[in-house]
C-alpha positions in Angstrom: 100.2 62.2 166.9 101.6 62.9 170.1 100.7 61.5 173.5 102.3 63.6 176.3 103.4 62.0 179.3 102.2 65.2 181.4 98.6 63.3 180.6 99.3 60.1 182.5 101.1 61.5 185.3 98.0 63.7 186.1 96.0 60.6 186.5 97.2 60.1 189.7 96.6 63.1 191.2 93.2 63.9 189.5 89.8 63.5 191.3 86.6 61.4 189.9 84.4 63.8 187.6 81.5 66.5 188.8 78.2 66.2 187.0 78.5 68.1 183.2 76.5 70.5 182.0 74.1 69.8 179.3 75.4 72.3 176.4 78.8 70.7 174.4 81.8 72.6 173.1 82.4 72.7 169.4 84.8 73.6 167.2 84.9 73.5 164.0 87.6 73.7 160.8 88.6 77.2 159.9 89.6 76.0 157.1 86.9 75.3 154.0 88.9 72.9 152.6 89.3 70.5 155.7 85.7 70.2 156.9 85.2 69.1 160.2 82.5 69.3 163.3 84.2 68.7 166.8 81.5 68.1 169.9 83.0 67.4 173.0 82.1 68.5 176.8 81.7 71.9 177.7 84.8 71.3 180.4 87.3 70.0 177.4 89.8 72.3 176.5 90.8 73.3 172.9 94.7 72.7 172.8 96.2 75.6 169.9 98.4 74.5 167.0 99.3 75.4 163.7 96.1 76.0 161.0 95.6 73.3 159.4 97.1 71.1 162.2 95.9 68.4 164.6 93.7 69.6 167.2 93.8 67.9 170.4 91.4 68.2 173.6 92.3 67.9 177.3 89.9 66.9 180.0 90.9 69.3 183.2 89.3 66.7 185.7 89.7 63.6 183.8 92.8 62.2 182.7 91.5 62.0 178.8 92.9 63.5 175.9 91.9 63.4 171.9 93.8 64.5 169.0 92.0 65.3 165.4 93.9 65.0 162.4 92.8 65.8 159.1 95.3 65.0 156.1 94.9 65.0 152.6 94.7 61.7 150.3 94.2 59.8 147.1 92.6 56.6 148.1 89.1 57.1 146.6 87.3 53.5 147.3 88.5 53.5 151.2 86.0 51.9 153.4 85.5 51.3 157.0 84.6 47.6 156.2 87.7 47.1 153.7 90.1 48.7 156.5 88.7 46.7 158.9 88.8 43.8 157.1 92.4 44.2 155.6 93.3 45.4 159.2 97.1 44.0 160.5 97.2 44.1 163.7 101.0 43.2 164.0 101.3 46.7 162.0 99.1 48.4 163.6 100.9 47.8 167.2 104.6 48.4 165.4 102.8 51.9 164.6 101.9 52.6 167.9 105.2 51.6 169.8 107.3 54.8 170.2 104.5 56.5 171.0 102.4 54.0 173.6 105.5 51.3 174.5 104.1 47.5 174.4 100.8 48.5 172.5 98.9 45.7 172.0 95.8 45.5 169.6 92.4 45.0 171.3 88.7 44.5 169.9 88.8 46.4 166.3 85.2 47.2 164.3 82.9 49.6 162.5 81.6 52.4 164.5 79.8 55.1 163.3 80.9 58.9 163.0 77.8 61.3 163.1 78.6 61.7 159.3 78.7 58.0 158.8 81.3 54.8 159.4 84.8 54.6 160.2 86.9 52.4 161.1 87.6 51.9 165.3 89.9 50.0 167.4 91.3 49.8 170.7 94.6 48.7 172.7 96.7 49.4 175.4 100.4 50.3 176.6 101.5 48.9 180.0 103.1 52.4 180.5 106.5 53.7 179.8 106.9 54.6 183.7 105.2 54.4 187.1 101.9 55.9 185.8 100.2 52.4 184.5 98.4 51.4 181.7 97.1 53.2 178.9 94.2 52.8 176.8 94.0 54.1 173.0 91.1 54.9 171.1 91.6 54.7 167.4 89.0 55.9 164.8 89.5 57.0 161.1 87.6 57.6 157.8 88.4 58.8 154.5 85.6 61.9 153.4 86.2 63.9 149.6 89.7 63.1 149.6 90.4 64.0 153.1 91.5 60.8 156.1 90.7 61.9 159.4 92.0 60.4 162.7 90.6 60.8 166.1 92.6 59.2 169.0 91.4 59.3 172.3 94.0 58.8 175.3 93.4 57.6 178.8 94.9 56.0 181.9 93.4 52.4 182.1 92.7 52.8 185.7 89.9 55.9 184.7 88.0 53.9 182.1 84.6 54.1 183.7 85.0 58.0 183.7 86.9 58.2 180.6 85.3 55.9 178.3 81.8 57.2 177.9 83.4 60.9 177.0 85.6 59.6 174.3 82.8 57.4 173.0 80.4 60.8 172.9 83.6 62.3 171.0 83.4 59.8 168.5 79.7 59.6 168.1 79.0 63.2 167.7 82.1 63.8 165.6 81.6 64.8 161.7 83.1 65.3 158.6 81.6 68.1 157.6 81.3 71.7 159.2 77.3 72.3 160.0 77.2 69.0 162.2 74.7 69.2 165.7 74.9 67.3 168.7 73.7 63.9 168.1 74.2 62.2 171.1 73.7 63.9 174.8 76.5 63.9 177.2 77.1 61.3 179.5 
């Protein structure tokens, strides 16, 4: 999953949020066999890609950016507790480095999808550049032999704006494609 730059350097320049509107965006998978229910606010924009691809979201007021994945595997008993639990956090910030430079971990636990638990942690880069801190948002399940990934990517400085929208992301997201708004907007 990649993490542009372009994201960070806006945060300087962008302005605080205007109120939202109450109806979400979704999108879901047009694909049968990757089933997926993506709420987000009605201002996000829906990045293209390939079928079958990550789909990432860009805020055009906030500096806050999510990427989807959805990939195939063979781990059958994977649980939100068990990866939490067996979580190495030494690994998990060698993962992270090319992409967010200097990750370190932060708090790690069970959240909940809208289609049930997965496993969620945070952390932050000191920045690659003069743009600052950045925060990660890390979730992930495994759903009928599918993992999906949902990273949410903001400048630290924002994280009152920022925060509550990737949160609603997360809360209202499902792993299946006939999922409704769960949780209103922030």
């Amino acid at each position: 999953m990649q993490f542009t730059r372009a994201l960070v350097a806006l945060s300087i320049s962008l302005l605080p949020a205007a109120g939202f509107a109450q109806e979400a965006g979704v999108s879901g998978s047009p694909l049968p066999d990757q089933p997926y229910t993506l709420i987000y606010p009605p201002e996000m924009v829906v990045e293209g890609g390939e079928l079958g691809g990550p789909v990432t979201i860009n805020h055009p007021t906030v500096p806050l950016q999510c990427v989807l994945a959805v990939i195939p595997v063979e781990e059958t008993s994977w649980t939100a507790e068990g990866a939490l639990a067996s979580l190495d956090a030494t690994a998990v910030a060698a993962g992270w480095a090319e992409t967010l430079p200097g990750f370190t971990l932060g708090a790690s636990s069970v959240t909940n999808y809208q289609s049930g638990p997965a496993l969620q942690y945070e952390g932050t880069s000191p920045g690659a550049d003069e743009s600052g801190p950045v925060t990660l948002v890390h979730t992930e399940t495994v759903s009928e032999g599918h993992g999906y990934t949902l990273d949410c990517f903001y400048p630290t400085e924002v994280a009152a704006e920022a925060r509550p929208l990737a949160d609603y992301i997360i809360a209202n997201f499902a792993t299946t494609q006939d999922a409704a708004e769960v949780r209103p907007l922030p």
